[in-house]
N, C-alpha and C positions, 0 to 999 in steps of 0.2 A: 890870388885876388878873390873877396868873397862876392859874393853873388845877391840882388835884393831878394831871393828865396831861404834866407839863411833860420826865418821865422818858421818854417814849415814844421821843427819839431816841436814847437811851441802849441802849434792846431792841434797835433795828434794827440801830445801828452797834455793839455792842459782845457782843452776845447772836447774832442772826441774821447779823450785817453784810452786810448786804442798802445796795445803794445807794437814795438818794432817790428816784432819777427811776425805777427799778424799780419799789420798792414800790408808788409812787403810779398806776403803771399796772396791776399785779397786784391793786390791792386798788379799784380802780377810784374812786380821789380823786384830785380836782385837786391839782395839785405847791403851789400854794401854800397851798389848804387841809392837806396835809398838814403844810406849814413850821410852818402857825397853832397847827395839833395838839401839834406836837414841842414847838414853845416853850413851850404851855401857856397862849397868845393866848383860847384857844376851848376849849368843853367837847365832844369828841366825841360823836356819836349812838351809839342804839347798834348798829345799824347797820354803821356805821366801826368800830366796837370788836372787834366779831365779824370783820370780815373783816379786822383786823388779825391780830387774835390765830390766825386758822386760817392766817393767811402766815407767820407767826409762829412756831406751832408750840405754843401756850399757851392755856387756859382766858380768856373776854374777861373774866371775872372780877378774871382775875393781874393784869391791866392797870390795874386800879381801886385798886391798893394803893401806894403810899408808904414807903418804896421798893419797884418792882418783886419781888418774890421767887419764885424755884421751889421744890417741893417739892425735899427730898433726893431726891437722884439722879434727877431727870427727865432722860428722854433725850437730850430736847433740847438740856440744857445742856451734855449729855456729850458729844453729837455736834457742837455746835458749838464747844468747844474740842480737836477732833481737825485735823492736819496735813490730811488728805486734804477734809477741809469746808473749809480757809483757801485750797486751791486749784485752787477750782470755780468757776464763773460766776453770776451772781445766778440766773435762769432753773434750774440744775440745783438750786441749795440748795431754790429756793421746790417743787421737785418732791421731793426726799430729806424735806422736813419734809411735805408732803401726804402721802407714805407712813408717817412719823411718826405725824400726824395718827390715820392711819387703824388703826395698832396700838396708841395710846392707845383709840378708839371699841372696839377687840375689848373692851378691857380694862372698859369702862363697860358695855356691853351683858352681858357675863357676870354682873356683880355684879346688874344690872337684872335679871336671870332667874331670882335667887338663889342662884349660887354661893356656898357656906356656905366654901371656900379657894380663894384667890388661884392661878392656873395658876403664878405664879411658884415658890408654896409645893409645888405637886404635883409642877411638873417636880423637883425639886431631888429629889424621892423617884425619880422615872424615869429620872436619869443613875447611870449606874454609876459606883464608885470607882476610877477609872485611877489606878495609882503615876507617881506625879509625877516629871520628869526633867527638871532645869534645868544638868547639867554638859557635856550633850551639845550639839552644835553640832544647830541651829534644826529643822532636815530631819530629820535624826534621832530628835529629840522627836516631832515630826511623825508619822515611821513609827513609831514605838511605841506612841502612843495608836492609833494606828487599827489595829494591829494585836490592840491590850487590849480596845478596843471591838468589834470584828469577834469576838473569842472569846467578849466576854461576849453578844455575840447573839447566838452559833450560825452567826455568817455563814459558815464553814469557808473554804474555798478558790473559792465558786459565788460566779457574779457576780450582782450587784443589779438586777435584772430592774426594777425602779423606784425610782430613790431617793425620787421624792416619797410613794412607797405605803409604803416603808419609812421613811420618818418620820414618817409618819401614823400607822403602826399601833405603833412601840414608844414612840415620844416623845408621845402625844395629847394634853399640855398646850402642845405648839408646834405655835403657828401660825405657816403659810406662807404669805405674801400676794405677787400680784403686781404691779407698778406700769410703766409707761413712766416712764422717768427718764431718757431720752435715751439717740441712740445713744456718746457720749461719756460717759454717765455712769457710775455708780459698778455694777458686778456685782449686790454685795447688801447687803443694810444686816442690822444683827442686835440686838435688843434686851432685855438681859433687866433689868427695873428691877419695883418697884410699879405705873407707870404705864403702859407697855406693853409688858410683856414676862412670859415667853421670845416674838420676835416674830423671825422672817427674814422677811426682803420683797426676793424678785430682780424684779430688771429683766429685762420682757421685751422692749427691744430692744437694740443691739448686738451682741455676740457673743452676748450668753445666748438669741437669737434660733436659737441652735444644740440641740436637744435635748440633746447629751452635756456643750455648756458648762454647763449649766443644770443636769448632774448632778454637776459640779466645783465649779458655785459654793456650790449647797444645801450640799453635803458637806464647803466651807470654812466658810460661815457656821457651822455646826452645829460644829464643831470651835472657834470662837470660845463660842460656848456650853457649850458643856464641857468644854475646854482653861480656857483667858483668864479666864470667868466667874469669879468665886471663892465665887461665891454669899453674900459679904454685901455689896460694894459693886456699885453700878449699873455695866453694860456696855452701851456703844451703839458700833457698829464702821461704818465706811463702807469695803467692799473693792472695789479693780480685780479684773481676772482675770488670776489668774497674776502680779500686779506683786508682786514678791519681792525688790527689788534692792534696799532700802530697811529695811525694819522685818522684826523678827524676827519679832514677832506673826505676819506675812502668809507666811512664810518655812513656819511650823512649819505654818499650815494649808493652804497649798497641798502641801505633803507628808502630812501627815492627809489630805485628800481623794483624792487621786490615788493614797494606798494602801488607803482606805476603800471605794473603787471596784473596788478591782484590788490583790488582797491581795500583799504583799511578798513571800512564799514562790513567786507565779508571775511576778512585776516580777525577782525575781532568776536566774531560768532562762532569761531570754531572751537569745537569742544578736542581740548588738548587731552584729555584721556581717552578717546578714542581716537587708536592711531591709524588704524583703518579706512574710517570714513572720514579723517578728516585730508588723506592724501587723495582719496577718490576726488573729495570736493576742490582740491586741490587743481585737480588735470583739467577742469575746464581751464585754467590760466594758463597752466604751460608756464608753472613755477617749477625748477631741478628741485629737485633733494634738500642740497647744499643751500638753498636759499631759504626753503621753508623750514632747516635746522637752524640758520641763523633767525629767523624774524623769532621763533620761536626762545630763542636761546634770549634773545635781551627783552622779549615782552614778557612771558612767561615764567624768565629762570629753568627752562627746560630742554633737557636732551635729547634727544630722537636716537642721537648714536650716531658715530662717524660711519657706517657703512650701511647703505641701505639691500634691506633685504629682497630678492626676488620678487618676491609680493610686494614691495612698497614700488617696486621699479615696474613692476606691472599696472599698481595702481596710478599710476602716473604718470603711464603710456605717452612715455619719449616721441613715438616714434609718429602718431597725431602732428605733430608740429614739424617736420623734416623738411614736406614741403612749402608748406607757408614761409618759414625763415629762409629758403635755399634760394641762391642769386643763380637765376637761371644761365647769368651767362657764360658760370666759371664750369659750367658742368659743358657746354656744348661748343668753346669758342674754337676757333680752326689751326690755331697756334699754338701747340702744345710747351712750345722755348718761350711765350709770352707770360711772366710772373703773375698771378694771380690779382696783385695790385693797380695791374696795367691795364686789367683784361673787361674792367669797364667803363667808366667814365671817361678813364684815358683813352680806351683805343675808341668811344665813339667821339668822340671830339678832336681827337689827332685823325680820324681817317674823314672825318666831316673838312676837316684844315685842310689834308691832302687832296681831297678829292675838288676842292674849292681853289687850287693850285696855289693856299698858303703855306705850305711845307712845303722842300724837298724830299721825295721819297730818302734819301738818307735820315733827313729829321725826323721823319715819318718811323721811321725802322728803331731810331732813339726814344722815341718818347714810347714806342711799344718795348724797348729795353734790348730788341735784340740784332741782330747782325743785318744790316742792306743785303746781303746775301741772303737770308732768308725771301719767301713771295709771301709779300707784305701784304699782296693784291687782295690776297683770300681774305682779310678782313673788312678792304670795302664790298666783296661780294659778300659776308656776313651782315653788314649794314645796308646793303642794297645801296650802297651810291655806285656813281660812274668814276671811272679814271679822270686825274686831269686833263685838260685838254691837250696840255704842252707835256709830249711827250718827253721830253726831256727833266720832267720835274721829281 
């Protein structure tokens, strides 16, 4: 007799596509107990349902329905029918949906604390009105929103002494989360739907292991937020850094960011034969390498050269920006098993929840990602709340 579970390979392979022999190790079930599952041989635990569903990217709920369905515009489904998700490895998907994962929970913990509107409803009041420019070639578009945004903030001609301070304080219905997503994986993921979003989530390792990469990627994601978005259908983006050879999309916002950093009025003064003084002039902005090789490569027709020399990497002193860009709380928080995605927005608002006895310490321990055995406690003493009252919570 089959089972109404008989869909479940239909999620993996046509939803996630995620291979068998994967899944069955990430979600921690035997290969042929999972065959039993997909056939619809056997009724899952629930147990297995949940750690499907969080490999997944879905509520274990979705799972229990006939046919499968997502809500309109859930990220996930957005993100997995994008080019750049069909050509990743199982290993990096199961880590882009775990940062997923973790911007659907921002979304549930806000409503839990009573937010009376959606961040998705707030941002749309905090982005400014750019005139819209679709006859221009990709770059182009690019430098003109960031040039319309930079005025509408006051940003003049001064460089961003922090991009992540400066999205915190004009944008505060976007959150920025960070995640390991390999050093192979995607720069930054960006989501603005009902279910988790406005939501950027960079990767901190690969390049964006670079302070100033990490101020090009934010500064691309966010350009897909207010470029791309069009605020009524859902956006879920997965970007490389600097990969432009391809899709206009990636094209207009790595020119958005690179002149959002480093306004077009001092990007057009620089005397491109001298390579010297124009990477000094450069480091006020806390532009990489890689970016001032591309602005230059489509405005000028000029090469710099795929690897920057000692002296160009001195002139340009990376290491000015480390602490400005660095989220204080991933370097100090007291749960070393808590994923790096969990470890701010989530854990001050799931322990704000708990401490307010709207979680069970069990769900408390869930939305920080890790075992009720672990002492959870230590991160309301990180936030300085009290225990809940009910001891029993």
């Amino acid at each position: 007799m089959k089972t109404r579970f008989e869909n479940l390979g239909e999620v993996r392979e046509q939803l996630v596509r995620m291979g068998r022999e994967f899944v069955a190790r990430a979600a921690g079930i035997e290969l042929a107990r999972l065959d039993e599952l997909e056939r619809g041989d056997v009724v899952p635990t629930l147990d297995e349902l949940e750690r499907l569903a969080a490999l997944y990217g879905v509520e274990a709920d979705t799972l229990e329905d006939e046919p499968i369905q997502l809500s309109f515009g859930d990220g996930v489904a957005c993100l997995t029918r994008t080019a750049e998700y069909r050509e990743i490895g199982d290993a990096t998907r199961a880590k882009i949906i775990g940062a997923a994962n973790a911007a659907r929970d921002v979304v549930q913990l806000e409503k839990l604390l009573g937010a009376t509107t959606s961040r998705w409803e707030r941002f749309k009041q905090e982005v400014p009105r750019l005139k819209r420019s679709v006859k221009a070639p990709a770059f182009r578009q690019g430098a003109r929103y960031a040039s319309q945004l930079r005025a509408s903030l006051g940003l003049g001609n001064e460089p961003i002494v922090s991009m992540r301070q400066m999205v915190r304080e004009r944008f505060p219905s976007l959150v920025v989360l960070h995640a390991r997503m390999g050093a192979q994986g995607p720069a930054g993921l960006a989501f603005a739907d009902a279910t988790r979003g406005p939501t950027i989530v960079l990767n901190l390792q690969g390049k964006n292991e670079n302070a100033c990469v990490r101020r090009v990627s934010l500064a691309h994601e966010l350009c897909h937020l207010i470029v791309d978005w069009n605020q009524r259908e859902p956006l879920a983006t997965i970007s490389g850094y600097l990969d432009d050879s391809t899709f206009e999309m990636e094209q207009r916002a790595n020119a958005f960011a690179i002149r959002l950093i480093c306004p077009e009025s001092v990007l057009s003064t620089l005397d491109t034969d001298d390579r010297d003084g124009l990477l000094a002039k450069l480091s006020a902005y806390g532009l990489p390498y890689a970016a001032v090789r591309l602005y230059l490569r489509n405005q000028a027709n000029k090469d710099l050269g795929g690897t920057p020399s000692a002296k160009d990497l001195g002139s340009l002193d990376y290491g000015r920006w480390a602490a400005a860009e660095a989220e204080a709380e991933l370097g100090c928080f007291p749960l070393a098993e808590v994923p790096p995605e969990r470890c701010t927005d989530i854990a001050r608002m799931a322990a704000e929840a708990f401490s307010r006895g709207l979680l069970t310490r069990s769900a408390f321990a869930s939305y920080l990602g890790v075992s009720p055995l672990v002492e959870v406690e230590r991160v309301l003493n990180f936030y300085d709340l009290d225990a809940p009252k009910d001891e029993d919570a």
